[in-house]
C-alpha angles and dihedrals in degrees: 000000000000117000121255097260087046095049090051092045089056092043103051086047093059093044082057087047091051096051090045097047092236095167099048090047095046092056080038081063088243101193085183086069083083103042098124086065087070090230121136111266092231092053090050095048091045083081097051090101099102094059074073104048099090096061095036091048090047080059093057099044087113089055097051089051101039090055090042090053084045087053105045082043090062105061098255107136095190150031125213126180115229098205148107119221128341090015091052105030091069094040087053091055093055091040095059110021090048093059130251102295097019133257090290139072082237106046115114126218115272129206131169125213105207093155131100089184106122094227091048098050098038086059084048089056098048089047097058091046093060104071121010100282125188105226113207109193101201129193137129103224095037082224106077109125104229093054095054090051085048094060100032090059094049098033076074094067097024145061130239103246085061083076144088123184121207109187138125120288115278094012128146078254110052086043085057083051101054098041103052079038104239116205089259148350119216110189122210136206114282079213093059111089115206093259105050092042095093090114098036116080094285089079106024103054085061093031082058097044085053091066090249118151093242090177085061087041096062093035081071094047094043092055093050083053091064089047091053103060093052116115122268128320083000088067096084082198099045080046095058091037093061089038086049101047096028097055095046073055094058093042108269097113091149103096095191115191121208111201143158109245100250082076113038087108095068088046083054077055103059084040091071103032087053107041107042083043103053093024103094135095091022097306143090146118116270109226097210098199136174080010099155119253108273120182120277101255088044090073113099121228094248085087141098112183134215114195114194123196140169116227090218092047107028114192106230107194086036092062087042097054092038094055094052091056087055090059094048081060096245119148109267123175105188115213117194126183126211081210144319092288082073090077091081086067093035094058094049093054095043087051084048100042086045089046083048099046090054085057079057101047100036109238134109102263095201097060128077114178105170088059079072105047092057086051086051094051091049089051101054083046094057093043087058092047091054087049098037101027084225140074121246111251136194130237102256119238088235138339138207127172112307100353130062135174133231123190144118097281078207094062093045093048118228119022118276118227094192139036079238095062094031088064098039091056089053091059086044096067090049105105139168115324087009123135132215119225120199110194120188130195095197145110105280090241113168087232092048091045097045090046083052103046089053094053084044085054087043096053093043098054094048099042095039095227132115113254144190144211123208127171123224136287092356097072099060096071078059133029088007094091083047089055094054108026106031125074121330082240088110131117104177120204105197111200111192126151139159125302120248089232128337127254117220112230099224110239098004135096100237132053130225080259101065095029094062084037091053085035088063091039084051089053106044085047093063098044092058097044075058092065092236136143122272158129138195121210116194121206129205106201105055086198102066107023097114094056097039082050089053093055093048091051092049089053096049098049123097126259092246133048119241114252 
């Protein structure tokens, strides 16, 4: 259901497309399509490659099987992805939504280290010694910082023929690669940006190693490419791009996502895709994933809702909800599955209707500039530890035993003289249409993650606003530039605290410790060269951070809830 204003609005926006032949310029690699952006057409259309990859990857089905029956040949019981971002967000699809061992007898089991957290990587690491695992270090520009720590720390207890690189052609990676002589280079498309390479081999060597049909897989995909070049409202990508972008432009920029849980990877997935694509110049659509379940008049009317289900596995409480939210007259688009192989053809509209929304919004969806920046600001972190042997630390806003918080005093309004008030400062600041970004630089524990998400669910209820929950630094190859280039609607909640022992990298200066530590530092730099709203707190115990978090937060919001 989409109300009457809204309706017109998407429909006046696909009669335009018809007439202007939107679909058959967009598979023609129309650059012009973004002009509005003021981007040059060609560098637009450099990053088109991905609106090919269904037919080219149905042409290599034989490849993917052939490596993944070489693999399993060979002795190796698992699979892991060494990556950060687009190289990791589709494998982990296919990781989680597929089952533990894959759809097959023969799929392996499949994990994904996205995390530069010492404690995290160093269980990674005893995971993968204990049975013979293919590593597969991932990244598009070889030269992506996460990935080389990766396989610096398990090039340590592994050899080299346990590798495979997948990188673009001629990259630092894929020189490494060739000359410690991995098991296998796989090269990518230099026109295939991370986000839209879930059906190049990024995603579909693991994808094949997990056991998935990936011939029924692009079949799918194949087929919804045949949908998506079809004029106007009969084009089901070029649909959900107008409802996406139109209705950012009519104030519902919170894209909420209601899914069963089998398939919250694949939401992850859009939000990245969405909101590294649409956040940039002080606009974008907010992907509100994982967000718990509120009741249906407690949803603001800055939302538009997407609920997915699978028919063979139809989410209850998500087409209830759903259907509430009908009734209360919010904007609701229902997605329903025949089954998980409908994610080849899922991956291809979303990619169309994100491409789309950025026509309506005007930007360039395949940048994303302040991605870079927080690299940048890493970087210059890092260069001063090798010179200094220490990271450069602010001052904190206040401190008390085993906690102490870090933030522009200018941006939180009077000085706090306690963690209690600094925090509380910060909620002060959240409005209407505001969001709340929690941003924590842990290990993604299940016990950590579902402790965060109740007190998510917590924060949300009481202060009537959408929320999200991303973990560090993984998160900032996704809704980071979202954070930093999107709309100033943004209060950011940084969570960081002490390792439980630090993890060498082998060969480098630095440790895991100090570059997650830099890579927070990084983060809450930008934000605040941005001019938005935030505030780290440090713990010192990382074993009970998350309730010690919890108190602080129940004493810092207000008596009443906001209405």
């Amino acid at each position: 259901m989409t109300s009457a204003p809204l309706e017109q609005a998407i429909a006046e926006r696909l009669a335009l497309w018809q007439e202007e032949r939107v679909a058959d310029r967009l598979w023609a690699h129309d650059g012009t399509l973004w002009a509005a952006s003021g981007k040059p057409p060609d560098e637009v259309a450099a990053w088109l490659g991905w609106l090919d990859l269904p037919a080219e990857m149905s042409r290599r089905v034989d490849e993917l099987q052939h490596l993944a029956r070489d693999v399993r040949s060979d002795g190796y019981a698992r699979a892991a992805v060494l990556g950060m971002g687009g190289s990791s967000l589709a494998p982990e699809v296919f990781s989680r939504v597929f089952g533990d061992r894959g759809p097959g007898p023969e799929g392996m089991e499949l994990r994904v280290l996205d995390s530069t957290h010492p404690d995290a990587v160093r269980g990674f690491r005893e995971w993968a010694q204990s049975a013979r695992t293919l590593l597969i270090v991932s990244s598009k520009s070889g030269s992506t910082t996460e990935p080389n720590a990766f396989h610096a720390a398990m090039a340590d207890v592994a050899p080299a023929l346990d590798f495979v690189a997948i990188t673009d052609p001629g990259s630092s990676l894929a020189d490494l690669a060739r000359a410690q002589e991995f098991r296998a280079i796989v090269d990518g498309r230099p026109d295939v940006g991370g986000r839209y390479s879930a059906l190049s081999v990024f995603g579909l060597v693991p994808a094949a190693l997990k056991g998935v049909d990936v011939e029924r897989l692009l079949a799918n995909a194949v087929a919804t490419v045949e949908h998506c070049r079809r004029p106007g409202a009969d084009n089901p990508g070029l649909w959900l791009g107008a409802w996406l972008g139109e209705a950012t432009r009519s104030g519902r920029d919170k894209l909420t996502i209601l899914a069963p849980e089998q398939l919250q990877p694949f939401a992850d997935w859009i939000e990245q895709l969405v909101a590294e694509s649409t956040g940039k110049q002080g606009k974008g659509i907010i992907p509100i994933v994982r967000e718990p379940l509120l009741e249906a008049k407690e949803y603001s009317d800055d939302r538009i809702f997407v609920a997915i289900n699978t028919h063979d596995r139809p989410g209850g409480q998500v087409n209830d909800v759903a259907d509430q939210l009908e009734q209360l007259g919010h904007p609701v688009h229902r997605d329903e599955l025949e089954d998980i192989y409908d994610l080849g053809g899922e991956f291809v509209r979303w990619e169309v209707a994100t491409a789309a929304a950025g026509i309506v919004l005007g930007i360039d969806p395949f940048d994303q500039p302040n991605v870079q920046e927080s690299k940048d600001a890493t970087k210059a972190l890092l260069d001063e530890y090798r010179r200094t042997e220490s990271l450069p630390q602010p001052a904190p806003l206040v401190a008390e035993a085993g906690v102490a918080a870090f933030g522009d005093p200018d941006a939180l309004g009077d000085h706090p003289v306690t963690v209690d008030g600094a925090l509380r400062a910060l909620v002060e600041t959240i409005e209407a249409g505001y969001y709340l970004a929690i941003l924590a630089y842990l290990p993604q524990d299940p016990d950590v993650e579902a402790k965060l998400q109740r007190l998510r669910g917590r924060v949300g209820r009481h202060l009537g606003v959408a929320t999200t929950l991303g973990f560090g630094p993984r998160f900032l190859h996704s809704t980071g530039q979202l954070h930093k280039g999107g709309p100033p609607s943004g209060v950011f909640l940084q969570v960081t605290a002490e390792p439980r022992r630090d993890l060498p990298i082998p060969g480098w200066e630095e440790s895991f410790g100090t570059l997650v530590a830099a890579q927070a530092l990084g983060d809450l730099e930008s934000l605040q060269r941005r001019e938005r709203r935030a505030l780290r707190l440090h713990f010192s115990d990382p074993d009970t951070v998350v309730d010690r978090l919890a108190t602080v937060m129940e004493r810092a919001l207000p008596a009443t809830a906001r209405t």
